[in-house]
N, CA, C and O atoms as a Maestro MAE file, in Angstrom:
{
 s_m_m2io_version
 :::
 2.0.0
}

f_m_ct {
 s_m_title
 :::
 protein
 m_atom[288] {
  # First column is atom index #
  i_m_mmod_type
  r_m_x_coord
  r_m_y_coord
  r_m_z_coord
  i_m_residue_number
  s_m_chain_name
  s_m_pdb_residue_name
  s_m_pdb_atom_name
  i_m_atomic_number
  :::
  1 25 -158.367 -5.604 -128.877 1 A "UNK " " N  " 7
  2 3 -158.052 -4.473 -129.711 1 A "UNK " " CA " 6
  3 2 -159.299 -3.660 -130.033 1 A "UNK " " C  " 6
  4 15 -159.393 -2.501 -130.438 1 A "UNK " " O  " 8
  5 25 -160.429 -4.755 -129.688 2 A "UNK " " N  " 7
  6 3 -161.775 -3.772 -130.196 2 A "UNK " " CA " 6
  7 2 -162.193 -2.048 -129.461 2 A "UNK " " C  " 6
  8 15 -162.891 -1.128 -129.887 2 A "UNK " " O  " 8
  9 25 -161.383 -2.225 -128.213 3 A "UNK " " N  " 7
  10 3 -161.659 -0.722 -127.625 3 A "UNK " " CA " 6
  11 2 -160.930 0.408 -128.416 3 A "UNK " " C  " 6
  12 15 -161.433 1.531 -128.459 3 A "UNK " " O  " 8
  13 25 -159.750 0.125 -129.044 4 A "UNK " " N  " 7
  14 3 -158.346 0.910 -129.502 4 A "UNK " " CA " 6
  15 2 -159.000 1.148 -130.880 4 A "UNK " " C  " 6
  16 15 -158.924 2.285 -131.346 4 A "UNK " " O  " 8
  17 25 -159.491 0.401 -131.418 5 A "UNK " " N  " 7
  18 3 -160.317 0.355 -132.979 5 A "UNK " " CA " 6
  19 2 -161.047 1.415 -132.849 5 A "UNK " " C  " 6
  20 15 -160.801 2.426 -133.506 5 A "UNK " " O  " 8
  21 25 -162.152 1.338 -131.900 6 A "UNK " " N  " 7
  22 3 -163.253 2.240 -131.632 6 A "UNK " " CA " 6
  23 2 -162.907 3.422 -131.485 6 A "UNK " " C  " 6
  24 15 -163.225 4.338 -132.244 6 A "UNK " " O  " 8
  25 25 -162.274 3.511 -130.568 7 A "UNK " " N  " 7
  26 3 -161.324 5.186 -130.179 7 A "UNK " " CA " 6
  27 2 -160.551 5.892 -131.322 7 A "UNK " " C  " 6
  28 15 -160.511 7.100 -131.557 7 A "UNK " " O  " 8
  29 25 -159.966 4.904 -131.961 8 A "UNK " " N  " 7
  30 3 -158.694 5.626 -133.266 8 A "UNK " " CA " 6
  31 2 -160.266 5.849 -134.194 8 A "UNK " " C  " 6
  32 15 -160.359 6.926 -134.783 8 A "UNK " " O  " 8
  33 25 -161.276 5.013 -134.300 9 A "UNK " " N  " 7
  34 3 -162.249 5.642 -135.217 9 A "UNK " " CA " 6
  35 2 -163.149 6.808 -134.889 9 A "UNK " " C  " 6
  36 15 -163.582 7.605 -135.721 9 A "UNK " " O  " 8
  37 25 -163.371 6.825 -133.677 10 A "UNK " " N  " 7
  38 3 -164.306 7.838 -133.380 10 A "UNK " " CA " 6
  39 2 -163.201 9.230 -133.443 10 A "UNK " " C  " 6
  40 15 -163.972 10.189 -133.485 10 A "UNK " " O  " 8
  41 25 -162.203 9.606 -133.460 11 A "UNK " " N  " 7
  42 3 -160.997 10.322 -133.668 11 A "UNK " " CA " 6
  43 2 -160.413 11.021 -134.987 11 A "UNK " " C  " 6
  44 15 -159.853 12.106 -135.144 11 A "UNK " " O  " 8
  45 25 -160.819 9.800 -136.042 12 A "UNK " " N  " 7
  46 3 -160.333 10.005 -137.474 12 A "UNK " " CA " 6
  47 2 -161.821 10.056 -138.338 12 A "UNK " " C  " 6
  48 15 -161.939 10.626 -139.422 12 A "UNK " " O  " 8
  49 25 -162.514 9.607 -137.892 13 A "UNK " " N  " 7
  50 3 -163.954 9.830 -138.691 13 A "UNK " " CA " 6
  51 2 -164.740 11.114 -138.913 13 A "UNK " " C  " 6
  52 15 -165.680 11.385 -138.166 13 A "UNK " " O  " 8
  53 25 -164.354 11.984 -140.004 14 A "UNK " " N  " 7
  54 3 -164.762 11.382 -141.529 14 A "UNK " " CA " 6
  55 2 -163.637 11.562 -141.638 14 A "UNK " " C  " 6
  56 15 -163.599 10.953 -140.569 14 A "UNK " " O  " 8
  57 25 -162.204 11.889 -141.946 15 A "UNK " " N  " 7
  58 3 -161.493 11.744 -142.822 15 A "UNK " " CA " 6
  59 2 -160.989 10.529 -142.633 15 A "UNK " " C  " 6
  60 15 -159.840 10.769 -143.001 15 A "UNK " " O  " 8
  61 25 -160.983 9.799 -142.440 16 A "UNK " " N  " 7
  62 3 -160.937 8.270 -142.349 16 A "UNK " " CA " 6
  63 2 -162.123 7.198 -142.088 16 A "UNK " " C  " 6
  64 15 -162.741 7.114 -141.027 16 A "UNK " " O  " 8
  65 25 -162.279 6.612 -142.921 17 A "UNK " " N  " 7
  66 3 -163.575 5.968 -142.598 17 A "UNK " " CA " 6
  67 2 -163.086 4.066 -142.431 17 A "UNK " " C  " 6
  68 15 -162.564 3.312 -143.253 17 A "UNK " " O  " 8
  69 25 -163.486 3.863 -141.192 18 A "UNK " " N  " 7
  70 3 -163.377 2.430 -140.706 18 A "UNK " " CA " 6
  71 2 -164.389 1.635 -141.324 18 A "UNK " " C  " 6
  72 15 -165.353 2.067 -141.955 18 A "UNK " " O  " 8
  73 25 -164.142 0.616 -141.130 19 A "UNK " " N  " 7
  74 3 -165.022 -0.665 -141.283 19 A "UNK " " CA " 6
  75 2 -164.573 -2.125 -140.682 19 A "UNK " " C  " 6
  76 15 -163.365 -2.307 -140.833 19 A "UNK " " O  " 8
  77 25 -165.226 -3.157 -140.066 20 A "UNK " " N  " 7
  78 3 -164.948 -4.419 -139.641 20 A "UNK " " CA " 6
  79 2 -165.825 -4.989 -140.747 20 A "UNK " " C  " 6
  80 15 -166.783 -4.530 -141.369 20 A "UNK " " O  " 8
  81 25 -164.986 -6.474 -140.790 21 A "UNK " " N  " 7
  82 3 -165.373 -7.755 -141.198 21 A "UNK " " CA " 6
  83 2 -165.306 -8.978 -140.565 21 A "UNK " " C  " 6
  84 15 -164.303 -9.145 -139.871 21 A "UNK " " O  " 8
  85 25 -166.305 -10.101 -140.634 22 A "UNK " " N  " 7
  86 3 -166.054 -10.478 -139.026 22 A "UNK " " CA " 6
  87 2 -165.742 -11.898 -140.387 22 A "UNK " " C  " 6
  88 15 -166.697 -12.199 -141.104 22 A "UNK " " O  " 8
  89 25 -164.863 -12.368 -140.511 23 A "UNK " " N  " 7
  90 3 -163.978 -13.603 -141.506 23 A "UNK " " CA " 6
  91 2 -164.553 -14.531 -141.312 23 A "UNK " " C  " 6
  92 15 -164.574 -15.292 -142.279 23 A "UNK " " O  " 8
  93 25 -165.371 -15.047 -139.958 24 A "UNK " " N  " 7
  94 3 -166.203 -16.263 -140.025 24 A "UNK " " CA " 6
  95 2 -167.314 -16.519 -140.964 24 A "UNK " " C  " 6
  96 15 -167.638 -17.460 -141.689 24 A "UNK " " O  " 8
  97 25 -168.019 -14.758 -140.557 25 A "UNK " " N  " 7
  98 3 -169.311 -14.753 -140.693 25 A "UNK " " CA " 6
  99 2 -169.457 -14.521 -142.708 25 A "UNK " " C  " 6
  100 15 -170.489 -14.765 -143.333 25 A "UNK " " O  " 8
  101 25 -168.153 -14.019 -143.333 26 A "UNK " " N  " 7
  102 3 -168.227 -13.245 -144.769 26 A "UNK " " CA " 6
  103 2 -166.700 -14.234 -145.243 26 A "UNK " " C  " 6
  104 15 -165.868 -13.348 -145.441 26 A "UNK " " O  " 8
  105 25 -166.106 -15.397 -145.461 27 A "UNK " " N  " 7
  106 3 -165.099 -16.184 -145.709 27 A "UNK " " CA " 6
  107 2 -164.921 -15.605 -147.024 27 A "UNK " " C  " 6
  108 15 -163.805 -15.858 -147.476 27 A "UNK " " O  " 8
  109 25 -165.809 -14.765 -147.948 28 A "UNK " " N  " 7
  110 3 -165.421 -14.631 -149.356 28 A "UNK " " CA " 6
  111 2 -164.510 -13.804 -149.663 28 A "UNK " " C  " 6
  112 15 -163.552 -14.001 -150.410 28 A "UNK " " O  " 8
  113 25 -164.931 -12.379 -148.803 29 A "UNK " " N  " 7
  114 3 -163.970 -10.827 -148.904 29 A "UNK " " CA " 6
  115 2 -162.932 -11.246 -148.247 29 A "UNK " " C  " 6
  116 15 -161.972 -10.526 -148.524 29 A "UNK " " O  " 8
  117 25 -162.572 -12.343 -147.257 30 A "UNK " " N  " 7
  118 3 -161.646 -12.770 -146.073 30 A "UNK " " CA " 6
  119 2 -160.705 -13.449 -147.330 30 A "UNK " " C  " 6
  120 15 -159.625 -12.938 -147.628 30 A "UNK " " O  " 8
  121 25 -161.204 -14.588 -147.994 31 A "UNK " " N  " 7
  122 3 -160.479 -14.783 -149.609 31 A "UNK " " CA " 6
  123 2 -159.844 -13.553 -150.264 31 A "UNK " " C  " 6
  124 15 -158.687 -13.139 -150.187 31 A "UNK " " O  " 8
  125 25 -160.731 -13.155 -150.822 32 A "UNK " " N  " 7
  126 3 -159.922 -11.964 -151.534 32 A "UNK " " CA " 6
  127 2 -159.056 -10.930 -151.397 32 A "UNK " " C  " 6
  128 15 -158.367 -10.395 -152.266 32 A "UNK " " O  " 8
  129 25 -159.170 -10.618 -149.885 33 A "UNK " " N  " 7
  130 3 -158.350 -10.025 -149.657 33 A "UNK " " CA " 6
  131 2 -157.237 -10.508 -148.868 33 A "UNK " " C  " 6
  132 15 -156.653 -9.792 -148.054 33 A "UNK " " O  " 8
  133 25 -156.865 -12.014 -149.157 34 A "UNK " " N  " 7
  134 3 -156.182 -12.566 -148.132 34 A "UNK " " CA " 6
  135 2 -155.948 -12.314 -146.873 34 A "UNK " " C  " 6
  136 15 -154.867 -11.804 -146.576 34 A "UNK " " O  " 8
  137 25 -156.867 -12.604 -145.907 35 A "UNK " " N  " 7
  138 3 -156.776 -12.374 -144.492 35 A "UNK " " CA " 6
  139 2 -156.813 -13.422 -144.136 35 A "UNK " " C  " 6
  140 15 -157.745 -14.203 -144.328 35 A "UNK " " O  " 8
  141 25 -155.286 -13.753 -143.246 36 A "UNK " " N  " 7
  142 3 -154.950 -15.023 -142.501 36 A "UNK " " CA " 6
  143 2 -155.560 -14.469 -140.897 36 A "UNK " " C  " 6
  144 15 -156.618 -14.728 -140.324 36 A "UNK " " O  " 8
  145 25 -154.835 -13.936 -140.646 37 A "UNK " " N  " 7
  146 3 -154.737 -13.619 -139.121 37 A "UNK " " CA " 6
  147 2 -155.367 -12.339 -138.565 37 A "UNK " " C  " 6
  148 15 -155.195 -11.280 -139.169 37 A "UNK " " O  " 8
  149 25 -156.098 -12.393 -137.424 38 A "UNK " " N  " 7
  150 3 -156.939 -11.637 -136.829 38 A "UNK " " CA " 6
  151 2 -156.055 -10.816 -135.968 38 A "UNK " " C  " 6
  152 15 -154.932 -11.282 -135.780 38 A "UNK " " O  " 8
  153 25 -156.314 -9.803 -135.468 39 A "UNK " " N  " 7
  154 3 -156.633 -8.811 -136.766 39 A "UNK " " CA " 6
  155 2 -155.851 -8.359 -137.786 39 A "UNK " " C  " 6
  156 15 -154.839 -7.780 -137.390 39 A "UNK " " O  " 8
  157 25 -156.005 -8.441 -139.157 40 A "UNK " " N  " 7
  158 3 -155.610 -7.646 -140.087 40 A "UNK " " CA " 6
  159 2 -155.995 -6.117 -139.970 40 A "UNK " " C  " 6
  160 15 -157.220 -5.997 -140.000 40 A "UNK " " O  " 8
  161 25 -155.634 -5.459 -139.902 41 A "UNK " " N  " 7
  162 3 -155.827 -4.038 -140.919 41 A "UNK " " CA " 6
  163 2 -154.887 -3.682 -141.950 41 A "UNK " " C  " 6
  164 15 -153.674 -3.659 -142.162 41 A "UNK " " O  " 8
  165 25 -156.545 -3.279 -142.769 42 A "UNK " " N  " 7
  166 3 -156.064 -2.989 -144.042 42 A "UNK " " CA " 6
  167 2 -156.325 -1.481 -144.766 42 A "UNK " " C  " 6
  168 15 -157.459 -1.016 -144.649 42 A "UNK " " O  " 8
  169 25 -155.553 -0.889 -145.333 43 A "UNK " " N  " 7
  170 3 -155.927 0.804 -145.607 43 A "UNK " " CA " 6
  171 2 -156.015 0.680 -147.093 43 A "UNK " " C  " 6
  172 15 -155.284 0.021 -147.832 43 A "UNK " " O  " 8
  173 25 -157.045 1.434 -147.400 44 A "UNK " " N  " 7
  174 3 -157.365 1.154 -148.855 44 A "UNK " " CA " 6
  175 2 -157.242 2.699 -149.232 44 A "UNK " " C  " 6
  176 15 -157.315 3.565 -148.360 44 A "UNK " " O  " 8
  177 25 -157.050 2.998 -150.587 45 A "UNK " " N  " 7
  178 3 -157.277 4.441 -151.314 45 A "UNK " " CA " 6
  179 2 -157.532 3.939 -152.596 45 A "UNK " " C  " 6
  180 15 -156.964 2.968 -153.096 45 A "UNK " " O  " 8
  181 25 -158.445 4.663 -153.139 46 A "UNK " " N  " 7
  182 3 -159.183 4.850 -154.268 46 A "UNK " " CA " 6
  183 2 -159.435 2.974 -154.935 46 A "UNK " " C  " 6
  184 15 -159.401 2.576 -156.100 46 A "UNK " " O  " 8
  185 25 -159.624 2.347 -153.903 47 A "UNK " " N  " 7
  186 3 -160.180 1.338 -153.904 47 A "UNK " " CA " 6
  187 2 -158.995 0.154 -154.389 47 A "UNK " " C  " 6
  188 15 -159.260 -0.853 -155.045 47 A "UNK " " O  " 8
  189 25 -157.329 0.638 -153.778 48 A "UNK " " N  " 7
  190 3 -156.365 0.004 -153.875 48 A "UNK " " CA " 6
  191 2 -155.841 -0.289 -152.409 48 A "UNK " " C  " 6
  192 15 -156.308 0.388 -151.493 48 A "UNK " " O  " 8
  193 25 -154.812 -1.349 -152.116 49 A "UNK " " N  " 7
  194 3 -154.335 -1.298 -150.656 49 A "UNK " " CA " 6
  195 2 -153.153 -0.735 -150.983 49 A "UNK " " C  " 6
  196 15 -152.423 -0.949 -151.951 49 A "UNK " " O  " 8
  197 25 -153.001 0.278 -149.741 50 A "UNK " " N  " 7
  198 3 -151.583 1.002 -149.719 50 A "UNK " " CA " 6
  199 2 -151.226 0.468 -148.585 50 A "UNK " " C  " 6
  200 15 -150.042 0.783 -148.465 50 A "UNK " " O  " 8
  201 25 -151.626 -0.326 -147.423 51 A "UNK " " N  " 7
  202 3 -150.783 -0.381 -146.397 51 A "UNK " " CA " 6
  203 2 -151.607 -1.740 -145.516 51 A "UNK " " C  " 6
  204 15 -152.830 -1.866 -145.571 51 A "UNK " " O  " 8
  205 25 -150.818 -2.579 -144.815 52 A "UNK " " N  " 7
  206 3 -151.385 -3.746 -144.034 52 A "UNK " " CA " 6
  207 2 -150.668 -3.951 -142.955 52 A "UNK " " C  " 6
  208 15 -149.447 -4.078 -143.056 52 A "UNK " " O  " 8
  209 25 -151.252 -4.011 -141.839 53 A "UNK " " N  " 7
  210 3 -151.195 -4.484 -140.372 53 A "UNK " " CA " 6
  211 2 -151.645 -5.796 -139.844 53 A "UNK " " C  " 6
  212 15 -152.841 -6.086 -139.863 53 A "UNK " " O  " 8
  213 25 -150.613 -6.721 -139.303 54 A "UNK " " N  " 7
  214 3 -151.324 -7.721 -138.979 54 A "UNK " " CA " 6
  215 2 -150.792 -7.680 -137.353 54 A "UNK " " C  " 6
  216 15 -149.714 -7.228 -136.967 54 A "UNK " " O  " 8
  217 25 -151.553 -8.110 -136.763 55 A "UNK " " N  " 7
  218 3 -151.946 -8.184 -135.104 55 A "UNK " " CA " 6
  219 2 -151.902 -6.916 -134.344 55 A "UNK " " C  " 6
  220 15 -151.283 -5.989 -134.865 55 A "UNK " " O  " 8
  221 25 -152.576 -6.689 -132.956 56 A "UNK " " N  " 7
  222 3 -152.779 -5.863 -132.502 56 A "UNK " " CA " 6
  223 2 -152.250 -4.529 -132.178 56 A "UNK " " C  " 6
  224 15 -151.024 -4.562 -132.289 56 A "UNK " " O  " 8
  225 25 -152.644 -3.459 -131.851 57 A "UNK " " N  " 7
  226 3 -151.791 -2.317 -131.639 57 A "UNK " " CA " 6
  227 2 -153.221 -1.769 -130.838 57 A "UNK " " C  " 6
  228 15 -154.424 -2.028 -130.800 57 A "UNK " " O  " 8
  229 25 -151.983 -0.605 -130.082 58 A "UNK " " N  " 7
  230 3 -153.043 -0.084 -128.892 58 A "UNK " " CA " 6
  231 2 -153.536 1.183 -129.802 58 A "UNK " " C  " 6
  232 15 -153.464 1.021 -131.020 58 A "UNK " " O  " 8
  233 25 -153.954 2.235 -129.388 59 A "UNK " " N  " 7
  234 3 -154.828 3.546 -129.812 59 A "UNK " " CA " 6
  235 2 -153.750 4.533 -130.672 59 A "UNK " " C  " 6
  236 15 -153.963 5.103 -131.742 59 A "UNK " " O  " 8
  237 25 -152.327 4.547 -129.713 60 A "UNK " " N  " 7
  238 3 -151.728 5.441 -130.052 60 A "UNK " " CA " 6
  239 2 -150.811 5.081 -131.047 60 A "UNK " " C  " 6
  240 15 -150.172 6.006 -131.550 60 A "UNK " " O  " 8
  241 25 -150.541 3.581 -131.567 61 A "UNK " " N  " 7
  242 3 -149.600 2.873 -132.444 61 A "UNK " " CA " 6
  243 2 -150.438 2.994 -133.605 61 A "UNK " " C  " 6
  244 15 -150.017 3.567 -134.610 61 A "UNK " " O  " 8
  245 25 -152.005 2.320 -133.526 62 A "UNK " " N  " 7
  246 3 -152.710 2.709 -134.551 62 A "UNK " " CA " 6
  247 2 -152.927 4.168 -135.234 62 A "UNK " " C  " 6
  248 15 -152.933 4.226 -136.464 62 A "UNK " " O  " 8
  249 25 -153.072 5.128 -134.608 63 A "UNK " " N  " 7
  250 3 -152.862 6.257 -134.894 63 A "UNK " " CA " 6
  251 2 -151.807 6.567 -135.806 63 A "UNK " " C  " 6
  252 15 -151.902 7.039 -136.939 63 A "UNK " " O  " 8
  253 25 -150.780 6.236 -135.156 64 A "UNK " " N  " 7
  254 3 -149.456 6.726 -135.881 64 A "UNK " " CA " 6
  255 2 -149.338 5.791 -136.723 64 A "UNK " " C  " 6
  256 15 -148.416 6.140 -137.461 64 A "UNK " " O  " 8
  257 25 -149.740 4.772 -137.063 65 A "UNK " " N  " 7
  258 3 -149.659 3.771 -138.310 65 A "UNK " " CA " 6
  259 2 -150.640 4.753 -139.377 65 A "UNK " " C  " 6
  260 15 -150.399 5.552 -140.281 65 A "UNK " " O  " 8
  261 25 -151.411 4.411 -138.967 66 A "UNK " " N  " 7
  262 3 -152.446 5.155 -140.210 66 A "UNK " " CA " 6
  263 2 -152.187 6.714 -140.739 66 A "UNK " " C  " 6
  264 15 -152.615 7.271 -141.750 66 A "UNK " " O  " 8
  265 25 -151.262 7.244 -139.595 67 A "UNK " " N  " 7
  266 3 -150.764 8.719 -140.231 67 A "UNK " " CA " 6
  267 2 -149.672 8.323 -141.279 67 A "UNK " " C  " 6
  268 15 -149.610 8.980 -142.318 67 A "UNK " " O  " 8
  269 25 -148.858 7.345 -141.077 68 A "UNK " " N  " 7
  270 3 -148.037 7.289 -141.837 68 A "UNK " " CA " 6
  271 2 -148.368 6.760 -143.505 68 A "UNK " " C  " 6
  272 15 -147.875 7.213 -144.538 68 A "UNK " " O  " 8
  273 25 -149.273 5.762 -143.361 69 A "UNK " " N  " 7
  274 3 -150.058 5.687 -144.185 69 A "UNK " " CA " 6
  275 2 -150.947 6.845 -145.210 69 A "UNK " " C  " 6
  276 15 -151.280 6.750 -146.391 69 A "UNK " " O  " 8
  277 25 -151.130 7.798 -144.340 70 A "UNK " " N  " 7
  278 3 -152.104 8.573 -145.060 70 A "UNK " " CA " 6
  279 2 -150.847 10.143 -145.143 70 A "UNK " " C  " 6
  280 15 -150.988 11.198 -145.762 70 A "UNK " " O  " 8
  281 25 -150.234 9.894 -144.666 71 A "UNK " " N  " 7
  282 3 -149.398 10.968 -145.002 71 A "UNK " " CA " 6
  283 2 -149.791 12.304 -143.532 71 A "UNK " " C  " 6
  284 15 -149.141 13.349 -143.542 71 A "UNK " " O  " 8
  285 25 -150.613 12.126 -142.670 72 A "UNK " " N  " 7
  286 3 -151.133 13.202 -141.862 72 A "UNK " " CA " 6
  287 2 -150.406 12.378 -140.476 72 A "UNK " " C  " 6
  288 15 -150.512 12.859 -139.348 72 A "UNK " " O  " 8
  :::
 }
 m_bond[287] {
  # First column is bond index #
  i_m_from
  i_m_to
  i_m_order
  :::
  1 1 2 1
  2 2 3 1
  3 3 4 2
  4 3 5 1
  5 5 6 1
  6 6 7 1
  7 7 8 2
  8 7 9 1
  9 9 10 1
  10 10 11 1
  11 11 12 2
  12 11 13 1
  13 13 14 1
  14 14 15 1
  15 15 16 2
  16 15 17 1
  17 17 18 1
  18 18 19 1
  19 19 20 2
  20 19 21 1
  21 21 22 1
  22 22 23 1
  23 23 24 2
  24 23 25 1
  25 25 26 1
  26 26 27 1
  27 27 28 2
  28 27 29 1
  29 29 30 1
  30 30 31 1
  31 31 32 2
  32 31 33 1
  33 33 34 1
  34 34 35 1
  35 35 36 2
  36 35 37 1
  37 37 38 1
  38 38 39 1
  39 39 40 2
  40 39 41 1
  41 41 42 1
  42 42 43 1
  43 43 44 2
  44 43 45 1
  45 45 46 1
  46 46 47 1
  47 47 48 2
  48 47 49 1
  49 49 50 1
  50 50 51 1
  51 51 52 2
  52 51 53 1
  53 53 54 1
  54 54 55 1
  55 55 56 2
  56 55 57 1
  57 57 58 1
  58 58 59 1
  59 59 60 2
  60 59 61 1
  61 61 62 1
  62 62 63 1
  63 63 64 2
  64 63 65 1
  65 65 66 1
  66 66 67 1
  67 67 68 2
  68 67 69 1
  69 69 70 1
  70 70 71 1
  71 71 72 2
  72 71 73 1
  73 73 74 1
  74 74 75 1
  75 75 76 2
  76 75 77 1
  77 77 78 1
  78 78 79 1
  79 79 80 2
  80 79 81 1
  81 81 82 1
  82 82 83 1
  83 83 84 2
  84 83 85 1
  85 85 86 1
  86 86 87 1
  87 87 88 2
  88 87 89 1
  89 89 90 1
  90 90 91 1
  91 91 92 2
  92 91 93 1
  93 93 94 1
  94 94 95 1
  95 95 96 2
  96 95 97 1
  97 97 98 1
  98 98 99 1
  99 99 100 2
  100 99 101 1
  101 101 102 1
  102 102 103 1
  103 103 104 2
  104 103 105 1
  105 105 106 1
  106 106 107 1
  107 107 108 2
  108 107 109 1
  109 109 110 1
  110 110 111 1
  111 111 112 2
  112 111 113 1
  113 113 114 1
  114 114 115 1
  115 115 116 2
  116 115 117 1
  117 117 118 1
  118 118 119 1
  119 119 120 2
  120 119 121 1
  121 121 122 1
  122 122 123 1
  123 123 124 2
  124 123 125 1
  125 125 126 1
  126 126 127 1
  127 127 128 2
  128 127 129 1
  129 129 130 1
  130 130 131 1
  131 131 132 2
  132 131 133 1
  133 133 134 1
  134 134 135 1
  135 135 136 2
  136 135 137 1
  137 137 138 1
  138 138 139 1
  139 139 140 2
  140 139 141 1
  141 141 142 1
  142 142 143 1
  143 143 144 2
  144 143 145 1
  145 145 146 1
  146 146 147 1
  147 147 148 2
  148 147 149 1
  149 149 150 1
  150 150 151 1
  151 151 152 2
  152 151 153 1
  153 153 154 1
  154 154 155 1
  155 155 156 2
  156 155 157 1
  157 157 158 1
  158 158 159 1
  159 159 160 2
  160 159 161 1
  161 161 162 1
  162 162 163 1
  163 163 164 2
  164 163 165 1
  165 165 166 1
  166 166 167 1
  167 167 168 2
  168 167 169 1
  169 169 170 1
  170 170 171 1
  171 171 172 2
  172 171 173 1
  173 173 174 1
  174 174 175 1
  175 175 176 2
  176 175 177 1
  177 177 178 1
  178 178 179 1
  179 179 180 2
  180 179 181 1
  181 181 182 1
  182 182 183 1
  183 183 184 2
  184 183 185 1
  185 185 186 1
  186 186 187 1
  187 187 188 2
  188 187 189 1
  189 189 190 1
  190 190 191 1
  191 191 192 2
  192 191 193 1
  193 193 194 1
  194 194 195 1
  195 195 196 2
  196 195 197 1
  197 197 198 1
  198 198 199 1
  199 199 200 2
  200 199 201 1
  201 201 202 1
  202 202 203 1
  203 203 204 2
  204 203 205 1
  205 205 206 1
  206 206 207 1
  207 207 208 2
  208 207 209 1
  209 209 210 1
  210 210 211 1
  211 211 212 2
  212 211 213 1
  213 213 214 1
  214 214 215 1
  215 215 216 2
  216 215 217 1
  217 217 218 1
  218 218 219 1
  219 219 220 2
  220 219 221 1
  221 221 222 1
  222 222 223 1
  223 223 224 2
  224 223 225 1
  225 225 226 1
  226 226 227 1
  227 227 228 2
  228 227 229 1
  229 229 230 1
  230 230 231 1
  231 231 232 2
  232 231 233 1
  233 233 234 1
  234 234 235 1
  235 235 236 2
  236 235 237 1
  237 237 238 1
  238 238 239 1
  239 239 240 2
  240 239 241 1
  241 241 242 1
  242 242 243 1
  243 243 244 2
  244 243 245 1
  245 245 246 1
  246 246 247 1
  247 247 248 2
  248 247 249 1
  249 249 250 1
  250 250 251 1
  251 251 252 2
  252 251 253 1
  253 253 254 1
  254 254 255 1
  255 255 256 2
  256 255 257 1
  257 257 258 1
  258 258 259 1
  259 259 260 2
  260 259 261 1
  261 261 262 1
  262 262 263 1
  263 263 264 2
  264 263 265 1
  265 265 266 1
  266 266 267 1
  267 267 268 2
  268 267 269 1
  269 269 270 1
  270 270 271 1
  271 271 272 2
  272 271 273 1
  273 273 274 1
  274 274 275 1
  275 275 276 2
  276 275 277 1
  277 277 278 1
  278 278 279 1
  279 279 280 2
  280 279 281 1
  281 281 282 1
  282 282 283 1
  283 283 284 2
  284 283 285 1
  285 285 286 1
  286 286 287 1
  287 287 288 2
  :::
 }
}
């Protein structure tokens, strides 16, 4: 999924701003934000979650997930 990540970010950046966490390497934020399964995505606004994805999606599913999410 890491190519589809890259692409939907280089696409939506700045009005969307990505980030990875790698759950091995940081187990604490992987706690708190309950992340079982790789990959999660997670969409945050004003430092709340509005929306969660768990397992893969190609460029154009991600896309349209996160529009729906963000309303665009």
């Amino acid at each position: 999924m890491a190519p589809f990540f890259e692409k939907t970010a280089r696409q939506l950046e700045p009005k969307l701003r990505f980030a990875k966490l790698n759950t091995e390497e940081h187990p604490a934020p992987a706690a708190k934000f309950n992340i079982r399964s790789i990959p999660t995505m997670i969409v945050f606004r004003g430092g709340r979650e509005i929306g969660r994805q768990i397992g893969a999606m190609d460029a154009a599913s991600l896309t349209r997930w996160l529009g729906s999410m963000t309303g665009s």
